[in-house]
N, C-alpha and C positions, 0 to 999 in steps of 0.2 A: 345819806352818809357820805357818797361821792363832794358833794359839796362840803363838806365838814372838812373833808380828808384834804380837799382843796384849800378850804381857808388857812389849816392847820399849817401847811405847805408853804402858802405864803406866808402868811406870819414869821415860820421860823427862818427863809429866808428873807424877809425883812431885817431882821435883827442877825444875821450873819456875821455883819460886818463888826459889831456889838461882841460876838464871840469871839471872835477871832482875836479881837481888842482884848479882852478879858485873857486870852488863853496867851496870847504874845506876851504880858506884862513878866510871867515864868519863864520865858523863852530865854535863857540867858545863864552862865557858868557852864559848869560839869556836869548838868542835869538838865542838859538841851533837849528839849520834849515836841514827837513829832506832833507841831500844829495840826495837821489833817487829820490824824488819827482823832486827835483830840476833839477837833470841834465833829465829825461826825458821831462819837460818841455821846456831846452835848445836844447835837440836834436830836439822835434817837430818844434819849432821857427826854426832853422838852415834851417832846414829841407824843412818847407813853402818858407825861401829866397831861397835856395835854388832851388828847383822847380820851383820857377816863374823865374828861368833865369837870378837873379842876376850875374853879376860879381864882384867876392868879390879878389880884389887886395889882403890885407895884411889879411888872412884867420883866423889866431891865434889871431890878433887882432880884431877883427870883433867878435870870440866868447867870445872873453873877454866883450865886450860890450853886447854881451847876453845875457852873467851870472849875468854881475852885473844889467842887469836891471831886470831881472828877480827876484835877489835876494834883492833889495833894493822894489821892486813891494811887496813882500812877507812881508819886515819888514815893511812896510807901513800896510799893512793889518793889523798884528800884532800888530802894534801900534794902528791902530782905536780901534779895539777890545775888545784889555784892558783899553783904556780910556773910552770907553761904559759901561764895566764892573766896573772900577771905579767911573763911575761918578753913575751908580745902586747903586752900594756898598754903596756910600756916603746918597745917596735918602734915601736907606734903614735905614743908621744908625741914620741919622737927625729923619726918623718918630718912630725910636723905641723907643730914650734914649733924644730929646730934649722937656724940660714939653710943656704943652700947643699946641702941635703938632699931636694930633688927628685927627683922621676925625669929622667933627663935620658937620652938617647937610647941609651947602652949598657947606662944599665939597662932601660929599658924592652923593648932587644931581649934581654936577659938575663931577663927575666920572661916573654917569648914563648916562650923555648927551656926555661923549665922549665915552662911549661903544657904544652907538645909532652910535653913527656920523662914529665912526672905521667900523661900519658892514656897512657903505654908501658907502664903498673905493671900488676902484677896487681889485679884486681874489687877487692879491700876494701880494699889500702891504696889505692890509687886514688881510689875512694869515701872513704876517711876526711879525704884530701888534698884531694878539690875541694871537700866541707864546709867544712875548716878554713879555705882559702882563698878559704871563702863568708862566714866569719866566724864560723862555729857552733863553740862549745866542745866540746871530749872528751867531757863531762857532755851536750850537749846531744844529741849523732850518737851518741851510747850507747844514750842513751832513745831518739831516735828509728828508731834500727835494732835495739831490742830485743834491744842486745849487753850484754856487761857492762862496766864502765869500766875494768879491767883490758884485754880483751880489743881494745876502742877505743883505749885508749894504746899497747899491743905494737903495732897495727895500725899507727896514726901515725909511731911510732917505726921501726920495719919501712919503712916509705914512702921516708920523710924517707934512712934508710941506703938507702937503693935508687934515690934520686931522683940521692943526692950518687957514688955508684959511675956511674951513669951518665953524669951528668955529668961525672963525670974521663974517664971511658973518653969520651968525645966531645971532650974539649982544654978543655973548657966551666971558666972557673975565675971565680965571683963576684967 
């Protein structure tokens, strides 16, 4: 198996240079994507097929297909993220500069009763929820919970549908 493990090794650096190529051609705008990250992501992936025994006919083509899914996996995240960010950003500017937009005492007891309801959730969406409502971005409670930004967003999202069920089931309507 040590020999397997070795072949597997070289092969995938063999074609390094192949990835990196593939993964540079995205490299470029407002959606600058770290290389490194990326291509060790691709080698891991290569790596699992390859270990389970696949046979891969056209090799160079095969990792073109696992850069780009990987990299197109990445700008998706990217793009949730900022649209989260954005759509905060907006929340924020609506309650700061539009008049008659306060808290005013139904919503305030309306903000009471989903802090109650959020500490009802299960541990991580819970945790993803009192973060957000700390202010910390998707990106930020990722990193700092050594999650992945996927696994932080389902989390969020998972929350939020959990937050809004309960709150029906309680008569609770924003």
């Amino acid at each position: 198996m040590n020999d397997q493990g070795g072949e597997r090794g070289n092969l995938i650096e063999k074609y390094e240079k192949l990835m990196r190529s593939f993964i540079g051609k995205y490299n470029y705008g407002p959606h600058s994507l770290d290389v490194d990250d990326l291509l060790q992501e691709s080698k891991i992936r290569l790596w699992k097929v390859l270990e389970n025994g696949h046979d891969i006919k056209y090799l160079a083509s095969y990792i073109k297909k696992i850069v780009d899914s990987i990299v197109i996996n990445h700008l998706k995240e990217i793009h949730k993220e900022r649209t989260f960010i954005h759509s905060e950003e907006l929340r924020e500017f609506h309650e700061k500069h539009v008049p008659g937009n306060s808290l005013d005492d139904h919503k305030q007891e309306m903000a009471e009763i989903i802090r109650n309801r959020i500490d009802s959730l299960a541990g991580s969406r819970r945790i993803v929820l009192d973060m957000t409502i700390s202010g910390f971005s998707i990106r930020e409670i990722a990193e700092m919970k050594k999650w992945t930004l996927k696994k932080t967003y389902n989390l969020y999202e998972r929350g939020i549908r959990d937050l809004k069920r309960i709150c029906n089931e309680k008569g609770y309507r924003p």
